[in-house]
C-alpha positions as CSV (number, residue, x, y, z in Angstrom):
1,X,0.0,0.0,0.0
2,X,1.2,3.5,-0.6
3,X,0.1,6.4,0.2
4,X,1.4,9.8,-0.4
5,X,3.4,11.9,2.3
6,X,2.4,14.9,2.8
7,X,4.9,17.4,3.9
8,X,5.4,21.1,3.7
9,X,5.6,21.7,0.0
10,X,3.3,19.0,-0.9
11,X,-0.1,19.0,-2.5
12,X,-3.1,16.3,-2.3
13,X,-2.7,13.4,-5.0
14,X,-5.9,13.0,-7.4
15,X,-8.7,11.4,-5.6
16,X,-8.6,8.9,-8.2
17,X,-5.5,7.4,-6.5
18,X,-7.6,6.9,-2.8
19,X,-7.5,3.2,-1.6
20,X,-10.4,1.3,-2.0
21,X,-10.1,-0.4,1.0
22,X,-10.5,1.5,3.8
23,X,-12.3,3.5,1.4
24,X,-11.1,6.8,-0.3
25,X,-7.8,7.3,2.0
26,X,-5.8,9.0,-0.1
27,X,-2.7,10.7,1.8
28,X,-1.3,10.9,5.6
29,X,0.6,13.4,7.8
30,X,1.1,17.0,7.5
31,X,-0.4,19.5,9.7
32,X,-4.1,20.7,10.3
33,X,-3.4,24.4,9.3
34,X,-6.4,26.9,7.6
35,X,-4.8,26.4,4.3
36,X,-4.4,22.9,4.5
37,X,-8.0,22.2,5.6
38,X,-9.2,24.6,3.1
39,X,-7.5,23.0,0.0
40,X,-8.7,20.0,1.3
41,X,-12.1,20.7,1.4
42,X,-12.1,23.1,-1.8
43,X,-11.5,19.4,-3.7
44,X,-13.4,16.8,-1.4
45,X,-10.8,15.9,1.1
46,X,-11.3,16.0,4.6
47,X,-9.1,14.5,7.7
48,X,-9.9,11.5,9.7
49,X,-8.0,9.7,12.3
50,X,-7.7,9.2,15.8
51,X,-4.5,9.7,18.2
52,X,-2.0,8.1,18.1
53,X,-2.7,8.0,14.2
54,X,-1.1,10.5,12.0
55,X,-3.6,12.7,10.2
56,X,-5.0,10.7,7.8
57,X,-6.7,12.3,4.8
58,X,-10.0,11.1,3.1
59,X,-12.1,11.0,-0.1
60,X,-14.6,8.2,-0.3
61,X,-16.5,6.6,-3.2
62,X,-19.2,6.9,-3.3
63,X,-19.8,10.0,-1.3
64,X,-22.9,10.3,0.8
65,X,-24.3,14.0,0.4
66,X,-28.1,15.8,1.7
67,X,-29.7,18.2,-0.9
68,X,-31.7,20.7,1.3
69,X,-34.3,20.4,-1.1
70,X,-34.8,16.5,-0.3
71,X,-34.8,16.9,3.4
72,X,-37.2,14.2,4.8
73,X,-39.0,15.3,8.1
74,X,-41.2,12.6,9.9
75,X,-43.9,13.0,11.2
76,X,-42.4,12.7,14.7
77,X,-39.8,14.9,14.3
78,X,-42.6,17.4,13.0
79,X,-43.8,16.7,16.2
80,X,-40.4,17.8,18.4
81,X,-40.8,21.1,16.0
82,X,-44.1,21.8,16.8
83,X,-44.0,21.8,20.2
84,X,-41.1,24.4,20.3
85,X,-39.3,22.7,23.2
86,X,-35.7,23.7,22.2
87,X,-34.1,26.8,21.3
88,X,-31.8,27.2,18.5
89,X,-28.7,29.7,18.2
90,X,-25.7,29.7,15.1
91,X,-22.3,30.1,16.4
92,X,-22.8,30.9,20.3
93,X,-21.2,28.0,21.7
94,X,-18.6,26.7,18.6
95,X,-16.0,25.1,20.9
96,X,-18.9,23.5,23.4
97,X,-20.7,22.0,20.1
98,X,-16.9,20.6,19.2
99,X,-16.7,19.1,22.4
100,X,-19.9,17.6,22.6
101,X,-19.1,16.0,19.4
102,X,-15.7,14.9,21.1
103,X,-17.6,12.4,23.1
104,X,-17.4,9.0,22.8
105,X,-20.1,7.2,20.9
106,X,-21.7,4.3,23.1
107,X,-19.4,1.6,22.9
108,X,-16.8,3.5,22.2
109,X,-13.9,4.4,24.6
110,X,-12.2,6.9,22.3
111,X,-12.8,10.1,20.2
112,X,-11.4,11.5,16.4
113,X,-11.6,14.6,17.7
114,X,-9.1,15.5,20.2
115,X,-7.3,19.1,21.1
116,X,-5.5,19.9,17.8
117,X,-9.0,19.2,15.8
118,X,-10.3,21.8,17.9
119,X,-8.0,24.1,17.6
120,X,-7.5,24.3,13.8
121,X,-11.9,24.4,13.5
122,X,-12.0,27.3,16.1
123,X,-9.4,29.0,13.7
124,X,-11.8,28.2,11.0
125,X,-14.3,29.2,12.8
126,X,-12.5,32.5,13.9
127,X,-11.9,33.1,9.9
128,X,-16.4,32.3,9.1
129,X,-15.6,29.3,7.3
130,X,-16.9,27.3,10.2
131,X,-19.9,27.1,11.7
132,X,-22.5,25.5,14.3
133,X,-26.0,24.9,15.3
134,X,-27.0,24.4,19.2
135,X,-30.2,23.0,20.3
136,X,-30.6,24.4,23.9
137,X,-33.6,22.7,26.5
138,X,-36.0,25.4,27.9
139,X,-33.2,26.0,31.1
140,X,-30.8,27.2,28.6
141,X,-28.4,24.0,28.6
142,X,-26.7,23.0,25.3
143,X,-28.4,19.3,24.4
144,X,-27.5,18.8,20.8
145,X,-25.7,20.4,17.8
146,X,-23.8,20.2,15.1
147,X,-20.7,21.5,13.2
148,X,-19.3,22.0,9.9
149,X,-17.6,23.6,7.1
150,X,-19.2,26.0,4.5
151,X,-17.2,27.3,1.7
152,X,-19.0,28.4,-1.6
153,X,-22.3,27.5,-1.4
154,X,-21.3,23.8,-0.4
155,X,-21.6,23.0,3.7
156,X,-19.5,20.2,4.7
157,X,-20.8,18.6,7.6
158,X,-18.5,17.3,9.9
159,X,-20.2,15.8,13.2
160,X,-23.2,16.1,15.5
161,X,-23.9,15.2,19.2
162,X,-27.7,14.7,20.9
163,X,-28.8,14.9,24.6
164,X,-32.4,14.4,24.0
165,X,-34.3,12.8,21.4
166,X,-34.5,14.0,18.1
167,X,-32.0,17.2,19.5
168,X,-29.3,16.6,16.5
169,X,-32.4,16.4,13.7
170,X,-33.3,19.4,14.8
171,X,-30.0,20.8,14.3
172,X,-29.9,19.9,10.9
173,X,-33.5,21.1,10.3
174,X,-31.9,24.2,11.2
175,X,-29.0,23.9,9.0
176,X,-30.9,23.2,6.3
177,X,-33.0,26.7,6.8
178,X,-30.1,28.2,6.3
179,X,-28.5,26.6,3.6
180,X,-32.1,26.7,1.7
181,X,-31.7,31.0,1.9
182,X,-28.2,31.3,1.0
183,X,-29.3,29.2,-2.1
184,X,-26.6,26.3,-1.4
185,X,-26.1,23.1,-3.5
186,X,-25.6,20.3,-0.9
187,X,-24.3,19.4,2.5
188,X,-21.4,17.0,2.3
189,X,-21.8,13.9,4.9
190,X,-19.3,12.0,3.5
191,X,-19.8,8.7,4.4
192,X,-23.3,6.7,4.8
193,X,-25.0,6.5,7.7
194,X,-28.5,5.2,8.9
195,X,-29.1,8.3,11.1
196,X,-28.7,10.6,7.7
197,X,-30.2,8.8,5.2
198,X,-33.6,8.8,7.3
199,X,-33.1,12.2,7.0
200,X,-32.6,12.3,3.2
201,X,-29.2,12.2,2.6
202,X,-28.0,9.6,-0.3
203,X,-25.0,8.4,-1.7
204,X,-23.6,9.7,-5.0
205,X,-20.4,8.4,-7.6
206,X,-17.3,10.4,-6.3
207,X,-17.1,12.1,-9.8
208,X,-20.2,13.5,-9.5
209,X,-19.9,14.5,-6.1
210,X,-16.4,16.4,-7.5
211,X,-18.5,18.0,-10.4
212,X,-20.8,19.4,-8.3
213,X,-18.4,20.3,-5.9
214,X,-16.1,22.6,-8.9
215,X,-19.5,23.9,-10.0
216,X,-20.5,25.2,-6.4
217,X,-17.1,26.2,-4.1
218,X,-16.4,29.2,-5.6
219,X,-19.7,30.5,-5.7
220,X,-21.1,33.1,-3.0
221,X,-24.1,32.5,-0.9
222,X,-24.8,36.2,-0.9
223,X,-25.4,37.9,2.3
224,X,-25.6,37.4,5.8
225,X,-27.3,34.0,6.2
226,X,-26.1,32.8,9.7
227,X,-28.9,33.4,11.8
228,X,-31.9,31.1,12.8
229,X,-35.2,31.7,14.1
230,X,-35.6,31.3,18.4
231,X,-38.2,28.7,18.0
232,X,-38.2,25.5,16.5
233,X,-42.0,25.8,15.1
234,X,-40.9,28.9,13.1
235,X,-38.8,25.7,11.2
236,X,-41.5,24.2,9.7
């Protein structure tokens, strides 16, 4: 197996050349700076790994991806909107959404995202290309959320925690009221998962994901978009 270095100096390989098994890792090393994370997710590349792994760098086929328009809301979760028992904010509480995030799955006695993730995301969040949702209970306590990437009119989603049912969803129902104003193409999950594909996401070739991507990046949103209404209901 080879994989390419990457150092100071040295750029991403073609996604073509990503393993397929684990599927799409495509380089390892380097260093989690703005510009490195940035490149990286300006072509579909994103970093995965957990300590004492070096950074390992991904780009999976195929890709799994939401389009805001295809958002699926049950009927239950229509119900958690409804009855307007969360509060939503964008960007109060970046480094607490991280953390929450951080958390071990059940099952799980370790975490991909440890200090030197959260540093280089707050400095992408300190720059506006990173940003959060938090789902608050009625006492004000931060119960779900998530966090991601936004560059163009693309959002690359990069984790979510939940404290109380359905908390998360919400998140992303917020997410997606957003995205849906600033007129963006698609939110990036990367890989397939049960929890987002109830939700609407689906899985697309890598090429096409990449097509849309080069289409979509450089374009602005236009305007000031990061700002949600108080009360879940206001969602629907």
């Amino acid at each position: 197996m080879y994989l390419t270095q990457l150092e100071a100096g040295v750029d991403f390989p073609p996604t073509r050349s990503a393993l397929e098994e684990p599927n799409g890792l495509l380089a390892i090393g380097g260093q989690l700076t703005v510009q490195r994370l940035l490149t990286a997710y300006s072509r579909g590349i994103f970093p995965w790994y957990e300590a004492p792994q070096p950074i390992l760098w991904w780009s999976p086929n195929p890709r799994s991806v939401l389009f805001p328009h295809e958002l699926h809301i049950s009927r239950s979760l229509g119900k958690t909107l409804r009855r307007n028992r969360f509060t939503l904010s964008v960007d109060k509480h970046f480094t607490q959404v991280m953390r929450g995030c951080a958390q071990p799955r059940r099952g799980a006695c370790s975490t991909w995202i440890d200090e030197d993730m959260i540093a280089a995301y707050r400095q992408l969040h300190a720059l506006g290309f990173a940003h959060s949702i938090e789902v608050s209970n009625p006492g004000g306590t931060l119960i779900g959320g998530l966090y991601g990437v936004s560059l163009g009119r693309v959002f690359f989603g990069e984790s979510m925690f939940s404290q109380a049912t359905d908390a998360s969803k919400v998140a992303l129902v917020g997410l997606v009221d957003i995205l849906c104003r600033g007129r963006y193409h698609m939110i990036d999950c990367q890989v397939e998962h049960p929890h987002l594909k109830s939700l609407g996401a689906r899985s697309i070739d890598r090429l096409d994901f990449e097509r849309r991507l080069a289409q979509t990046v450089a374009v602005e949103s236009g305007g000031d978009i990061w700002d949600l209404p108080v009360k879940c209901g206001d969602l629907l």
